[in-house]
C-alpha positions in Angstrom: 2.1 2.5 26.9 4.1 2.0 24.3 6.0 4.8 22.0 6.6 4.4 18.4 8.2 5.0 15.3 6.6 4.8 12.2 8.7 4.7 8.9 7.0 4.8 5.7 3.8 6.8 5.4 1.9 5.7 2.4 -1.3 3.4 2.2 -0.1 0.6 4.2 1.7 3.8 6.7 -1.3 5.3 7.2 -3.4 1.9 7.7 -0.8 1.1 10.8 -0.4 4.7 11.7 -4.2 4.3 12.6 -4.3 1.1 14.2 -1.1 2.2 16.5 -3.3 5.5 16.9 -6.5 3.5 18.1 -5.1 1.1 20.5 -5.1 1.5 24.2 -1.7 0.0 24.9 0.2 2.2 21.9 1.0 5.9 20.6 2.5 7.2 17.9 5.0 9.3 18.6 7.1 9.6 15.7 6.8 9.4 11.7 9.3 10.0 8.9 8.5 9.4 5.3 10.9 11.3 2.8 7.6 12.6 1.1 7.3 15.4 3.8 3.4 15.7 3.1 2.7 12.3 3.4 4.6 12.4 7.0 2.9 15.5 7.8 -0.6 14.4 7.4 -0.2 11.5 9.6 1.4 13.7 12.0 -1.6 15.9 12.3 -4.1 13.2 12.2 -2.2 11.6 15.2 0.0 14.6 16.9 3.0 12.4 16.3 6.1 14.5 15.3 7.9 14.6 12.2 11.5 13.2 12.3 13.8 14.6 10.2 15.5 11.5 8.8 14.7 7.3 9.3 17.3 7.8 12.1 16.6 10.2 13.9 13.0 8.2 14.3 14.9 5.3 15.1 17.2 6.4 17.6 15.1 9.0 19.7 14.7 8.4 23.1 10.9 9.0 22.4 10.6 6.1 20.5 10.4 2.3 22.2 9.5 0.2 19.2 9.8 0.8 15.3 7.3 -0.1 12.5 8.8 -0.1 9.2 6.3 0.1 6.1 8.5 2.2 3.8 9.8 0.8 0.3 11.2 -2.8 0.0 14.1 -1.8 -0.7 14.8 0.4 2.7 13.7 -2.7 4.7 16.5 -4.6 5.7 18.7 -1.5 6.5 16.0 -0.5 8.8 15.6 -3.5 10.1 19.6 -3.7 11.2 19.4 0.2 12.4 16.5 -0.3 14.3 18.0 -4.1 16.1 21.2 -2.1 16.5 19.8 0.8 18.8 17.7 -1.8 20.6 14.7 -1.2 19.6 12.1 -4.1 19.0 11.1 -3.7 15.1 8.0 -4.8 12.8 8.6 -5.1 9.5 6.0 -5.5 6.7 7.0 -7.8 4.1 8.9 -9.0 2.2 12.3 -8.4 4.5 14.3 -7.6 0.7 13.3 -8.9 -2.8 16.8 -10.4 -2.7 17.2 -13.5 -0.8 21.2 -13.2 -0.3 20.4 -9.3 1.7 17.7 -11.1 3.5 20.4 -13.4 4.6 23.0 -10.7 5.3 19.9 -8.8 7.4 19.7 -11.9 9.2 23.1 -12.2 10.0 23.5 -8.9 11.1 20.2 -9.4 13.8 20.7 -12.9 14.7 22.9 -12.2 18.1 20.9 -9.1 18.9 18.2 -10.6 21.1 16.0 -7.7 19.7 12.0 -8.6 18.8 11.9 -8.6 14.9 7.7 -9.3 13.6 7.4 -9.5 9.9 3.9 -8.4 8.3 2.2 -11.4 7.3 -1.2 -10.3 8.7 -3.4 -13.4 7.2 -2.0 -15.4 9.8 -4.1 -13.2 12.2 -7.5 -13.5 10.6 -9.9 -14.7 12.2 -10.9 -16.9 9.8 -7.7 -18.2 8.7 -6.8 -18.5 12.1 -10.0 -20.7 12.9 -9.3 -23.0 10.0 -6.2 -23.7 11.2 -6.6 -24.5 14.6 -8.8 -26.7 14.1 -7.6 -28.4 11.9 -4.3 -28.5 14.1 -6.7 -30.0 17.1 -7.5 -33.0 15.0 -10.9 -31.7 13.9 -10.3 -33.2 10.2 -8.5 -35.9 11.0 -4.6 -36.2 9.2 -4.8 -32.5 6.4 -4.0 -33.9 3.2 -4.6 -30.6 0.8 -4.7 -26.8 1.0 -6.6 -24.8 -1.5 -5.6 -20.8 -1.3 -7.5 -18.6 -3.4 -6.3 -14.6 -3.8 -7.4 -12.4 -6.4 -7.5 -8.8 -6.6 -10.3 -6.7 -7.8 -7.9 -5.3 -10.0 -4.3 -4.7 -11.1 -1.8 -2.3 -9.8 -0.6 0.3 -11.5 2.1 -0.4 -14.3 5.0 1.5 -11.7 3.9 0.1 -9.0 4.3 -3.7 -11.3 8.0 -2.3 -12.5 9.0 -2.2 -8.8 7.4 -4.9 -7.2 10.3 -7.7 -7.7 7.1 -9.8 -9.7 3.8 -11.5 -8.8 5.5 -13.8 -6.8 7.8 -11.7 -4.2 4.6 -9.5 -4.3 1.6 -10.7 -4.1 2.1 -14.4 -3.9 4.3 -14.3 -0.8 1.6 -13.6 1.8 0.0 -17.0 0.5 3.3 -18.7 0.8 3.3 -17.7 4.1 -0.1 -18.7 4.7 0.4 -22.1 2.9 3.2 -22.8 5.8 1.0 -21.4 8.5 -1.9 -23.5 7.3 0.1 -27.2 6.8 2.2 -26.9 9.4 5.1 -27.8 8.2 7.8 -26.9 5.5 7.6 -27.4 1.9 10.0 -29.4 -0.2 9.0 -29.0 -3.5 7.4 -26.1 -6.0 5.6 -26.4 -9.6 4.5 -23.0 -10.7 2.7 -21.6 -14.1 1.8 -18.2 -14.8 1.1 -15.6 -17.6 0.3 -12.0 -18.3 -3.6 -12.7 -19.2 -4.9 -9.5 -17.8 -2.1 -7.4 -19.1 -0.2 -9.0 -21.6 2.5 -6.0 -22.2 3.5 -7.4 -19.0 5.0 -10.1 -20.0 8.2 -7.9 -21.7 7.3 -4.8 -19.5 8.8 -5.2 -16.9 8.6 -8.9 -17.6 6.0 -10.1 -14.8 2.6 -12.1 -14.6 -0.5 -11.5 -13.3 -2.0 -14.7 -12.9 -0.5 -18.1 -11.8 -1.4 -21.4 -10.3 1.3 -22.7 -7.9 1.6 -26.3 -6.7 3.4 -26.9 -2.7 4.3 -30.0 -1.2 5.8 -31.0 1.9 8.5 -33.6 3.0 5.6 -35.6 3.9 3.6 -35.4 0.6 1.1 -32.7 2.1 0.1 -30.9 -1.1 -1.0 -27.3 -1.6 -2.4 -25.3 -3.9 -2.4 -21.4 -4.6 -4.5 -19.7 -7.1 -3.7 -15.7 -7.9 -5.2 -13.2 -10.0 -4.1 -9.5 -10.4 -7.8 -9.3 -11.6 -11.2 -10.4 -10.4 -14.1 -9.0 -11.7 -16.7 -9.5 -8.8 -13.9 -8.2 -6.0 -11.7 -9.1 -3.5 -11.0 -13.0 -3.9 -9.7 -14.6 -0.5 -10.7 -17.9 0.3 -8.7 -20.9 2.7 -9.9 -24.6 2.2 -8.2 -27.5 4.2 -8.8 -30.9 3.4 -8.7 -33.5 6.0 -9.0 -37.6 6.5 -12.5 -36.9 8.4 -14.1 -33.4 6.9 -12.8 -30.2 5.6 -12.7 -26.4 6.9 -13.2 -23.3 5.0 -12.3 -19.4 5.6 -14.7 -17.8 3.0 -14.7 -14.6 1.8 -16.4 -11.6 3.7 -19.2 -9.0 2.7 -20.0 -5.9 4.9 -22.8 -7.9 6.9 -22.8 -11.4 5.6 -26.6 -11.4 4.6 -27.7 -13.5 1.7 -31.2 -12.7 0.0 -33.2 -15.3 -1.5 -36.3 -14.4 -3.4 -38.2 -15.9 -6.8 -35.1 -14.2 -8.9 -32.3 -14.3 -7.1 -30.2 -17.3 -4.6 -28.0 -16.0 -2.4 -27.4 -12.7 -3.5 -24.9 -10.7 -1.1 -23.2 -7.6 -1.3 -20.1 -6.9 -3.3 -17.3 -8.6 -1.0 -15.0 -6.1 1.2 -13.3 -4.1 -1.3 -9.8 -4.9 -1.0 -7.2 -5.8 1.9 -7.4 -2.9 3.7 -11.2 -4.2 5.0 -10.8 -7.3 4.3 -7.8 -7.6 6.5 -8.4 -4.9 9.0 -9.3 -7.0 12.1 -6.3 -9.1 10.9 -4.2 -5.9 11.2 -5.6 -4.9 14.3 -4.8 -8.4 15.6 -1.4 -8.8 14.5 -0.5 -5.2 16.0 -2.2 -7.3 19.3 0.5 -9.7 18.8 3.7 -7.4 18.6 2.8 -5.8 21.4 2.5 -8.9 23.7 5.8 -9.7 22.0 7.6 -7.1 23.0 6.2 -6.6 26.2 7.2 -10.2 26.7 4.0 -12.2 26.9 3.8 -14.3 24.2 6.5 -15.5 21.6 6.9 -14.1 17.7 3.8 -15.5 15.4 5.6 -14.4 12.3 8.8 -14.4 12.9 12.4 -13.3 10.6 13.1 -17.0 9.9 9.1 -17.2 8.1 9.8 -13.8 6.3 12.9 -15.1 4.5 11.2 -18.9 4.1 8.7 -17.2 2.0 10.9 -15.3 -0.4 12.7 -18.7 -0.6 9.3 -20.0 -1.8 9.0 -17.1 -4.3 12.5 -18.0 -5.4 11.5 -21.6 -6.2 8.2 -20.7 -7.9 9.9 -18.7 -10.1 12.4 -21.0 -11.2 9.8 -23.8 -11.5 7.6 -20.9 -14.0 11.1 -20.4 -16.3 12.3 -23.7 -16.4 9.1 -25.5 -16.3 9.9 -28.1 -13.9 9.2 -29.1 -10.4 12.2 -27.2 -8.2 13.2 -29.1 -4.8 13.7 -25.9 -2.0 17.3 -27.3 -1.2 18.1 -25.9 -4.9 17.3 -22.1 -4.0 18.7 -22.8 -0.1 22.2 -24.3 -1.2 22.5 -21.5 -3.7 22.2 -18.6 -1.3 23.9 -19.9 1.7 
Protein backbone atom coordinates (compact mmCIF):
# COMPACT_ATOMS: atom_id res chain seq x y z
CA UNK A 1 0.00 0.00 0.00
CA UNK A 2 1.13 2.98 -1.00
CA UNK A 3 1.13 6.41 1.13
CA UNK A 4 0.65 9.68 -0.40
CA UNK A 5 0.85 13.26 -0.58
CA UNK A 6 -1.44 15.24 -2.27
CA UNK A 7 -0.57 19.05 -3.07
CA UNK A 8 -3.11 21.19 -4.51
CA UNK A 9 -6.69 20.68 -3.46
CA UNK A 10 -8.96 22.28 -5.98
CA UNK A 11 -11.11 20.53 -8.88
CA UNK A 12 -8.47 18.53 -10.37
CA UNK A 13 -7.17 17.89 -6.19
CA UNK A 14 -10.17 16.56 -5.32
CA UNK A 15 -10.71 14.51 -8.66
CA UNK A 16 -7.12 12.55 -7.73
CA UNK A 17 -7.78 12.85 -4.09
CA UNK A 18 -10.68 10.41 -4.89
CA UNK A 19 -9.22 8.19 -7.27
CA UNK A 20 -6.05 7.75 -4.76
CA UNK A 21 -8.92 7.30 -2.08
CA UNK A 22 -10.80 4.48 -4.14
CA UNK A 23 -7.93 2.34 -5.13
CA UNK A 24 -6.95 -0.78 -3.46
CA UNK A 25 -3.16 -0.39 -3.88
CA UNK A 26 -3.19 3.47 -2.54
CA UNK A 27 -4.16 5.93 0.50
CA UNK A 28 -4.14 9.23 1.10
CA UNK A 29 -2.38 10.12 3.77
CA UNK A 30 -1.49 13.66 3.51
CA UNK A 31 -2.99 16.98 1.74
CA UNK A 32 -1.80 20.56 1.88
CA UNK A 33 -3.46 23.28 -0.18
CA UNK A 34 -2.74 26.94 1.20
CA UNK A 35 -6.69 27.38 1.07
CA UNK A 36 -7.03 25.63 4.43
CA UNK A 37 -10.77 24.75 3.68
CA UNK A 38 -10.18 23.33 0.49
CA UNK A 39 -7.38 21.00 2.30
CA UNK A 40 -9.67 20.37 5.11
CA UNK A 41 -12.52 19.04 3.11
CA UNK A 42 -10.49 16.49 1.37
CA UNK A 43 -9.12 15.63 4.60
CA UNK A 44 -12.39 14.66 6.03
CA UNK A 45 -13.71 13.05 3.03
CA UNK A 46 -10.57 10.78 3.12
CA UNK A 47 -9.09 10.96 6.86
CA UNK A 48 -5.91 12.17 5.32
CA UNK A 49 -4.21 14.80 7.55
CA UNK A 50 -3.53 18.26 6.95
CA UNK A 51 0.16 19.28 6.49
CA UNK A 52 1.01 22.43 7.54
CA UNK A 53 3.15 23.58 4.58
CA UNK A 54 4.03 21.73 0.77
CA UNK A 55 7.03 20.46 2.79
CA UNK A 56 6.13 19.23 5.45
CA UNK A 57 3.74 16.91 2.95
CA UNK A 58 6.70 16.25 1.09
CA UNK A 59 9.13 15.30 3.48
CA UNK A 60 7.09 13.24 6.12
CA UNK A 61 8.03 9.90 6.68
CA UNK A 62 4.18 9.18 6.18
CA UNK A 63 4.31 9.97 2.75
CA UNK A 64 5.91 7.45 -0.10
CA UNK A 65 4.88 9.13 -3.27
CA UNK A 66 3.77 12.91 -4.05
CA UNK A 67 0.94 14.05 -6.44
CA UNK A 68 1.25 17.59 -7.26
CA UNK A 69 -2.01 19.37 -8.73
CA UNK A 70 -1.42 22.78 -7.24
CA UNK A 71 -0.93 26.08 -9.43
CA UNK A 72 1.37 26.00 -12.55
CA UNK A 73 3.39 28.06 -11.23
CA UNK A 74 4.33 25.86 -7.89
CA UNK A 75 5.03 22.86 -10.18
CA UNK A 76 8.50 22.71 -10.97
CA UNK A 77 9.65 23.69 -7.36
CA UNK A 78 7.60 20.80 -6.23
CA UNK A 79 8.66 18.70 -8.57
CA UNK A 80 12.65 19.37 -7.46
CA UNK A 81 11.55 19.18 -3.54
CA UNK A 82 9.74 16.16 -3.90
CA UNK A 83 12.92 14.24 -6.44
CA UNK A 84 15.23 15.75 -3.76
CA UNK A 85 13.73 13.86 -0.58
CA UNK A 86 13.31 10.78 -2.75
CA UNK A 87 10.17 10.58 -3.28
CA UNK A 88 8.58 9.26 -6.71
CA UNK A 89 6.33 12.39 -7.92
CA UNK A 90 3.21 12.91 -10.41
CA UNK A 91 2.80 16.01 -11.78
CA UNK A 92 -0.19 17.29 -13.70
CA UNK A 93 0.70 19.44 -16.53
CA UNK A 94 2.17 21.56 -17.82
CA UNK A 95 5.70 21.08 -15.78
CA UNK A 96 5.98 25.39 -16.01
CA UNK A 97 4.46 27.76 -18.64
CA UNK A 98 8.07 28.68 -19.22
CA UNK A 99 10.10 26.45 -21.22
CA UNK A 100 13.73 27.73 -19.89
CA UNK A 101 12.34 26.62 -15.83
CA UNK A 102 11.06 23.43 -17.38
CA UNK A 103 14.57 23.05 -18.46
CA UNK A 104 16.19 24.15 -15.19
CA UNK A 105 13.48 21.47 -13.40
CA UNK A 106 14.85 19.08 -15.63
CA UNK A 107 18.29 19.66 -14.82
CA UNK A 108 17.85 19.72 -11.40
CA UNK A 109 15.97 15.81 -11.57
CA UNK A 110 17.83 14.38 -14.34
CA UNK A 111 20.65 12.49 -12.03
CA UNK A 112 18.07 11.73 -9.33
CA UNK A 113 16.86 8.28 -10.47
CA UNK A 114 13.52 9.36 -8.78
CA UNK A 115 9.99 8.39 -10.82
CA UNK A 116 8.63 11.75 -12.25
CA UNK A 117 4.75 11.02 -14.30
CA UNK A 118 3.39 14.11 -15.85
CA UNK A 119 -0.56 14.31 -16.22
CA UNK A 120 -1.39 13.70 -19.66
CA UNK A 121 -4.33 11.36 -18.90
CA UNK A 122 -5.75 11.05 -22.76
CA UNK A 123 -2.97 8.84 -23.26
CA UNK A 124 -4.86 6.40 -20.94
CA UNK A 125 -8.25 6.41 -22.48
CA UNK A 126 -9.48 3.67 -23.57
CA UNK A 127 -10.39 4.88 -26.59
CA UNK A 128 -7.42 6.84 -27.49
CA UNK A 129 -5.48 4.07 -26.35
CA UNK A 130 -7.27 1.53 -28.70
CA UNK A 131 -6.82 3.81 -31.75
CA UNK A 132 -3.49 3.85 -31.25
CA UNK A 133 -2.51 0.43 -30.82
CA UNK A 134 -3.85 -0.51 -33.47
CA UNK A 135 -2.94 1.44 -35.57
CA UNK A 136 0.74 0.84 -34.18
CA UNK A 137 0.06 -3.13 -34.95
CA UNK A 138 -0.32 -2.34 -38.58
CA UNK A 139 -4.10 -2.41 -38.54
CA UNK A 140 -4.24 0.61 -41.09
CA UNK A 141 -1.44 0.03 -42.88
CA UNK A 142 1.56 3.13 -42.94
CA UNK A 143 -0.70 6.36 -40.66
CA UNK A 144 -0.59 9.22 -42.91
CA UNK A 145 -2.99 11.89 -40.88
CA UNK A 146 -4.32 12.57 -37.39
CA UNK A 147 -7.45 14.51 -36.96
CA UNK A 148 -7.86 15.78 -32.98
CA UNK A 149 -10.95 17.39 -32.20
CA UNK A 150 -11.28 19.21 -28.44
CA UNK A 151 -13.89 21.61 -27.57
CA UNK A 152 -15.26 22.72 -24.41
CA UNK A 153 -18.80 23.15 -23.55
CA UNK A 154 -17.81 26.36 -22.59
CA UNK A 155 -15.21 28.92 -21.64
CA UNK A 156 -13.30 29.39 -18.46
CA UNK A 157 -13.71 32.08 -16.41
CA UNK A 158 -12.01 35.46 -17.46
CA UNK A 159 -9.20 34.80 -14.22
CA UNK A 160 -8.87 31.67 -14.73
CA UNK A 161 -7.92 32.90 -18.92
CA UNK A 162 -5.56 35.75 -17.30
CA UNK A 163 -3.47 33.00 -15.66
CA UNK A 164 -3.53 30.19 -17.91
CA UNK A 165 -0.15 31.10 -19.93
CA UNK A 166 -2.88 31.13 -23.29
CA UNK A 167 -5.00 28.50 -25.22
CA UNK A 168 -2.06 26.81 -26.23
CA UNK A 169 0.06 26.00 -22.85
CA UNK A 170 -3.50 25.34 -21.61
CA UNK A 171 -5.74 23.72 -23.29
CA UNK A 172 -3.92 22.82 -26.47
CA UNK A 173 -1.05 21.01 -24.79
CA UNK A 174 -2.92 17.78 -23.77
CA UNK A 175 -3.55 17.45 -27.65
CA UNK A 176 0.01 18.03 -28.42
CA UNK A 177 0.71 15.38 -26.31
CA UNK A 178 -1.84 13.30 -27.73
CA UNK A 179 -0.74 14.20 -31.30
CA UNK A 180 2.91 12.65 -30.36
CA UNK A 181 1.29 9.65 -28.58
CA UNK A 182 -0.96 9.01 -31.52
CA UNK A 183 1.97 9.34 -34.60
CA UNK A 184 4.46 7.98 -32.94
CA UNK A 185 7.04 10.03 -33.55
CA UNK A 186 8.24 13.64 -33.19
CA UNK A 187 7.14 16.65 -34.99
CA UNK A 188 9.27 18.96 -36.99
CA UNK A 189 7.20 21.60 -38.08
CA UNK A 190 4.02 23.85 -36.62
CA UNK A 191 1.36 26.20 -38.59
CA UNK A 192 -1.07 27.54 -36.15
CA UNK A 193 -4.20 30.14 -36.52
CA UNK A 194 -6.42 31.30 -33.90
CA UNK A 195 -8.75 34.15 -32.73
CA UNK A 196 -10.93 35.31 -29.83
CA UNK A 197 -14.38 34.38 -31.62
CA UNK A 198 -16.16 33.40 -28.55
CA UNK A 199 -14.82 36.21 -26.53
CA UNK A 200 -13.41 38.80 -28.41
CA UNK A 201 -12.20 41.18 -25.33
CA UNK A 202 -9.88 38.41 -25.21
CA UNK A 203 -7.86 39.23 -27.69
CA UNK A 204 -6.36 42.52 -25.68
CA UNK A 205 -7.48 41.06 -22.21
CA UNK A 206 -5.17 39.24 -21.32
CA UNK A 207 -4.36 38.81 -25.01
CA UNK A 208 -5.36 35.04 -25.59
CA UNK A 209 -7.69 32.99 -28.16
CA UNK A 210 -10.18 30.77 -27.79
CA UNK A 211 -10.31 28.94 -30.89
CA UNK A 212 -7.54 27.70 -33.18
CA UNK A 213 -6.76 25.24 -35.88
CA UNK A 214 -3.13 23.87 -35.59
CA UNK A 215 -1.29 22.09 -38.34
CA UNK A 216 1.71 19.16 -37.06
CA UNK A 217 4.14 17.41 -39.15
CA UNK A 218 6.78 15.03 -38.56
CA UNK A 219 10.41 14.48 -39.97
CA UNK A 220 8.76 12.09 -42.06
CA UNK A 221 5.89 14.17 -43.58
CA UNK A 222 3.19 12.45 -41.12
CA UNK A 223 0.70 15.42 -40.80
CA UNK A 224 -1.61 16.28 -38.02
CA UNK A 225 -4.26 18.24 -37.33
CA UNK A 226 -5.82 19.89 -34.00
CA UNK A 227 -9.01 21.62 -33.88
CA UNK A 228 -9.90 23.68 -30.35
CA UNK A 229 -12.80 25.48 -29.12
CA UNK A 230 -13.19 27.17 -25.68
CA UNK A 231 -16.93 26.79 -26.71
CA UNK A 232 -19.12 24.13 -28.06
CA UNK A 233 -22.68 24.44 -27.87
CA UNK A 234 -23.80 20.71 -27.89
CA UNK A 235 -20.92 19.67 -25.07
CA UNK A 236 -17.85 18.19 -24.55
CA UNK A 237 -16.10 17.80 -28.01
CA UNK A 238 -13.28 14.93 -27.99
CA UNK A 239 -12.77 13.02 -30.93
CA UNK A 240 -9.26 10.95 -32.31
CA UNK A 241 -9.29 9.99 -36.12
CA UNK A 242 -6.10 8.23 -37.68
CA UNK A 243 -5.81 7.82 -41.18
CA UNK A 244 -4.03 4.95 -42.55
CA UNK A 245 -2.75 3.35 -46.22
CA UNK A 246 -5.47 0.42 -45.64
CA UNK A 247 -8.54 1.90 -43.35
CA UNK A 248 -8.92 4.43 -40.66
CA UNK A 249 -9.73 4.30 -36.66
CA UNK A 250 -11.75 6.50 -34.61
CA UNK A 251 -12.08 7.37 -30.69
CA UNK A 252 -15.58 9.00 -30.72
CA UNK A 253 -17.02 10.90 -28.20
CA UNK A 254 -18.95 9.30 -25.18
CA UNK A 255 -22.67 9.67 -23.81
CA UNK A 256 -23.72 8.17 -20.38
CA UNK A 257 -24.90 4.77 -22.06
CA UNK A 258 -24.06 5.07 -25.73
CA UNK A 259 -27.73 4.42 -26.96
CA UNK A 260 -28.93 5.96 -30.11
CA UNK A 261 -32.85 6.23 -30.78
CA UNK A 262 -34.23 6.11 -34.11
CA UNK A 263 -37.87 6.79 -34.67
CA UNK A 264 -40.13 8.61 -37.67
CA UNK A 265 -38.60 12.14 -36.15
CA UNK A 266 -35.51 11.63 -34.99
CA UNK A 267 -31.88 9.54 -36.41
CA UNK A 268 -29.73 8.88 -33.91
CA UNK A 269 -30.52 10.86 -31.21
CA UNK A 270 -28.24 10.27 -27.98
CA UNK A 271 -27.90 11.92 -24.82
CA UNK A 272 -26.04 15.11 -24.31
CA UNK A 273 -22.29 13.81 -24.34
CA UNK A 274 -20.33 13.46 -20.80
CA UNK A 275 -20.30 16.86 -19.56
CA UNK A 276 -16.80 17.85 -19.40
CA UNK A 277 -13.34 16.05 -18.62
CA UNK A 278 -13.94 15.17 -15.39
CA UNK A 279 -16.46 12.09 -16.89
CA UNK A 280 -15.25 12.16 -19.92
CA UNK A 281 -11.81 11.35 -18.70
CA UNK A 282 -12.49 9.53 -15.47
CA UNK A 283 -11.55 6.00 -16.44
CA UNK A 284 -8.61 7.70 -18.16
CA UNK A 285 -7.73 9.06 -14.63
CA UNK A 286 -8.32 6.02 -12.94
CA UNK A 287 -5.99 4.41 -15.44
CA UNK A 288 -3.23 6.60 -15.48
CA UNK A 289 -3.17 6.51 -11.49
CA UNK A 290 -2.94 2.44 -12.62
CA UNK A 291 0.17 3.37 -14.29
CA UNK A 292 2.12 5.45 -11.69
CA UNK A 293 1.68 2.99 -9.33
CA UNK A 294 3.23 0.06 -11.43
CA UNK A 295 5.84 2.74 -12.05
CA UNK A 296 6.86 3.25 -8.91
CA UNK A 297 6.45 -0.06 -7.59
CA UNK A 298 8.75 -0.94 -10.53
CA UNK A 299 6.59 -2.99 -12.91
CA UNK A 300 6.33 -1.18 -15.91
CA UNK A 301 8.33 1.86 -17.29
CA UNK A 302 6.99 5.85 -17.31
CA UNK A 303 3.98 6.20 -20.15
CA UNK A 304 4.25 9.95 -19.87
CA UNK A 305 7.22 10.80 -18.91
CA UNK A 306 9.34 14.54 -17.96
CA UNK A 307 10.97 14.46 -21.41
CA UNK A 308 6.91 14.41 -23.11
CA UNK A 309 5.86 17.18 -20.52
CA UNK A 310 8.55 19.60 -21.72
CA UNK A 311 8.15 18.29 -25.65
CA UNK A 312 4.67 19.62 -25.44
CA UNK A 313 5.22 23.03 -24.08
CA UNK A 314 7.97 23.09 -26.88
CA UNK A 315 4.93 22.46 -29.26
CA UNK A 316 2.92 25.23 -27.52
CA UNK A 317 5.99 27.41 -28.01
CA UNK A 318 6.11 26.86 -31.72
CA UNK A 319 2.32 27.26 -32.24
CA UNK A 320 2.42 30.31 -30.88
CA UNK A 321 5.09 31.71 -32.83
CA UNK A 322 3.66 30.18 -36.06
CA UNK A 323 -0.05 32.27 -34.83
CA UNK A 324 2.15 35.81 -34.38
CA UNK A 325 4.35 35.60 -37.15
CA UNK A 326 2.05 33.74 -39.46
CA UNK A 327 4.42 31.25 -40.76
CA UNK A 328 5.24 27.73 -40.53
CA UNK A 329 7.95 27.44 -37.44
CA UNK A 330 10.52 24.39 -37.64
CA UNK A 331 10.79 22.89 -33.67
CA UNK A 332 14.71 23.30 -33.86
CA UNK A 333 13.80 27.31 -33.74
CA UNK A 334 12.09 27.11 -30.13
CA UNK A 335 14.79 24.10 -29.03
CA UNK A 336 18.10 26.08 -30.02
CA UNK A 337 16.66 29.11 -28.38
CA UNK A 338 16.09 27.63 -24.94
CA UNK A 339 18.98 25.40 -24.65
Amino acid sequence: MKRFALIGCGRIGTLHADVIAAHPGASLDTVFDPNADAARAIADATGARVAGSATDAITSEATDAVLIASATPTHADLIEAAVAAGKPVFCEKPIDLDLQRVRQCRAAVANANVPVQIGFNRRFDPGHRAVRDRAQSGEIGDVFQVIITSRDPAPPPRAYAAQSGGLFRDMTIHDFDLARFMLGEDIAAVQAIGAALINPALASDPGDIDTAMVILETASGRQCQINNSRQAAYGYDQRVEVLGRDGMLISANRTETGVEAYSATTTAAAAPYLNFFLERYRTAFDRQFDAFLALIEGRADCEATFADGEAALVLAECANMALHERRSVAVEEIADRSE
